[in-house]
C-alpha positions, -999 to +999 in steps of 0.1 A: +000+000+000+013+034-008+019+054+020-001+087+017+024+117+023+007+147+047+016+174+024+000+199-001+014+197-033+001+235-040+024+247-006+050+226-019+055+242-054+046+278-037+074+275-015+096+256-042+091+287-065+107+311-043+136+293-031+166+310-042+149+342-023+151+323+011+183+339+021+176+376+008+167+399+036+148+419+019+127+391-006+094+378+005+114+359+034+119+393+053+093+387+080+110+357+089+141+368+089+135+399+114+115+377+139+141+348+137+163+361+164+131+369+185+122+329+182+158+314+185+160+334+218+127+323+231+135+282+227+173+289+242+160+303+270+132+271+274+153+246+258+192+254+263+206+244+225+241+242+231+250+207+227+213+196+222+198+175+195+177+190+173+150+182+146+137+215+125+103+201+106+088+222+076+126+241+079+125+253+047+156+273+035+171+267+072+166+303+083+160+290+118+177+252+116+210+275+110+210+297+139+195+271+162+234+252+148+250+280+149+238+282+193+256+248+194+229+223+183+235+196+163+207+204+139+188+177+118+165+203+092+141+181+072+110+196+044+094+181+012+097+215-010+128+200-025+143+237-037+144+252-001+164+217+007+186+225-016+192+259-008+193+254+029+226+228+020+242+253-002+237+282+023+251+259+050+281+248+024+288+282+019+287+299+052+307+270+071+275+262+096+287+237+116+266+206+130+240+208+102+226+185+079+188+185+059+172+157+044+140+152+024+113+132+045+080+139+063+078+142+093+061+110+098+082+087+079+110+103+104+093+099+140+091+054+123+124+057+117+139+077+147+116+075+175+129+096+209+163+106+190+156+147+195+163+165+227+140+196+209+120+195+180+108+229+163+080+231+139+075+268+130+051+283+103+042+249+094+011+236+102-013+256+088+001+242+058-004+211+061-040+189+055-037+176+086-019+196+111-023+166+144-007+138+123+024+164+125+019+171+162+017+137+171+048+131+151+068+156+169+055+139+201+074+104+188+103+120+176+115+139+213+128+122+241+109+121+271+114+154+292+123+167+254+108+204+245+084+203+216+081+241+199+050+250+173+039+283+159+011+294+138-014+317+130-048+318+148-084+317+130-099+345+141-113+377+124-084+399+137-060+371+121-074+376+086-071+409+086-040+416+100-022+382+090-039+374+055-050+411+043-030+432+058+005+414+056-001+400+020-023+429+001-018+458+023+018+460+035+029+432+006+050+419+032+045+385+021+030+371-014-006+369-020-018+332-012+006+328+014-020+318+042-056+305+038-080+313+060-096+280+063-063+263+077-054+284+104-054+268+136-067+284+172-048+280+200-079+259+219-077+233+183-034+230+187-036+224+225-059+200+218-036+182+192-007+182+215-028+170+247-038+138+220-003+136+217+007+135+251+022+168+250+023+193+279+017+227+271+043+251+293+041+281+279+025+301+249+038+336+233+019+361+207+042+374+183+033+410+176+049+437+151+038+473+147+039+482+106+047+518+115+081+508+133+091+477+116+091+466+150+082+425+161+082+416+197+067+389+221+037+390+244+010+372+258-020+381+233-021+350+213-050+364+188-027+365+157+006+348+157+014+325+183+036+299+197+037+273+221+063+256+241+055+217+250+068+188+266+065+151+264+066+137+301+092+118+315+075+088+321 
């Protein structure tokens, strides 16, 4: 029986497309390259990196699997957009990252093959591009070692959301490319803490991520209506 892969083709080439922009700062990757530091800083301080194994999922062109090396990690980054893959190797060839390697696999296939092997496990703008965001959860769940951090973020489903996330970010500001988000897969806070709990995932701590237009400015806080992350943790059992 062919295994069905949990991915949507239509994300895949989207992302695939604009590859080689990954590492421009100024391309359509901007946004994640100015709230990068804000995220890597948030998981050191929950997760210590330095000499921890770690599993990026959905990392794309390795914005955040590189720094997260780059801390001390030994960094495992894996996607199915085979471009950003192929980017992410050549940025880490070129730049010297050390302790960093990317491979093309879902998530899934990975937590059969290497179940516990992660002391953290980040999966960041990823799910609500997925069609079905829990099987992901639950495979982060496998993949980290008991008492091992588990780190999501994504956008919440709320009228505020599409207007600030879908309308204002993509055909107002142009900050990102039209299409970037749907609607219809954005995930509240109340439907992902309910994923992680099926996965027998704690949830420790959850952040907003905000950013004021006028002053280019992100930060973190507590209001979780729009962007949002969560910190979790598989008990030690």
């Amino acid at each position: 029986m062919t295994e069905t892969v949990n991915a949507d083709p239509a994300e895949l080439a989207k992302f695939s497309e604009l590859a080689h922009r990954w590492w421009d700062p100024q391309s359509e990757f901007r946004p994640l390259h100015q709230i990068n530091p804000l995220r890597l800083e948030w998981i050191d301080q929950i997760s210590p990196l330095r000499g921890e194994k770690v599993l990026d999922v959905g990392c794309g062109g390795g914005i955040l699997a590189d720094s997260m090396a780059r801390k001390g990690a030994e960094v495992l980054g894996i996607d199915l957009a085979t471009k950003a893959l192929k980017v992410a190797q050549l940025h880490a060839l070129e730049s010297g990252t050390p302790h960093i390697q990317y491979r093309e696999v879902s998530v899934e296939a990975l937590a059969q093959e290497m179940p516990g092997a992660f002391d953290t496990v980040t999966c960041m703008e990823m799910l609500e591009h997925v069609p079905d965001p829990g099987s992901v959860v639950a495979a982060c769940a496998r993949l980290v070692k008991p008492g091992g951090y588990v780190f999501f973020s994504t956008i919440n489903r709320n009228a505020k959301a599409f207007m600030l996330a879908i309308v204002g970010a993509e055909y107002v500001l142009k900050m990102l490319p039209k299409g970037t988000h749907e609607y219809a897969k954005m995930i509240r806070p109340s439907e992902l803490a309910m994923a992680c709990r099926s996965a027998n995932l704690t949830v420790e701590q959850t952040r907003g991520l905000q950013f004021n237009p006028l002053t280019n400015r992100y930060w973190l806080d507590a209001d979780t209506s729009v962007n949002y992350m969560f910190a979790t943790r598989r008990p030690i059992e």
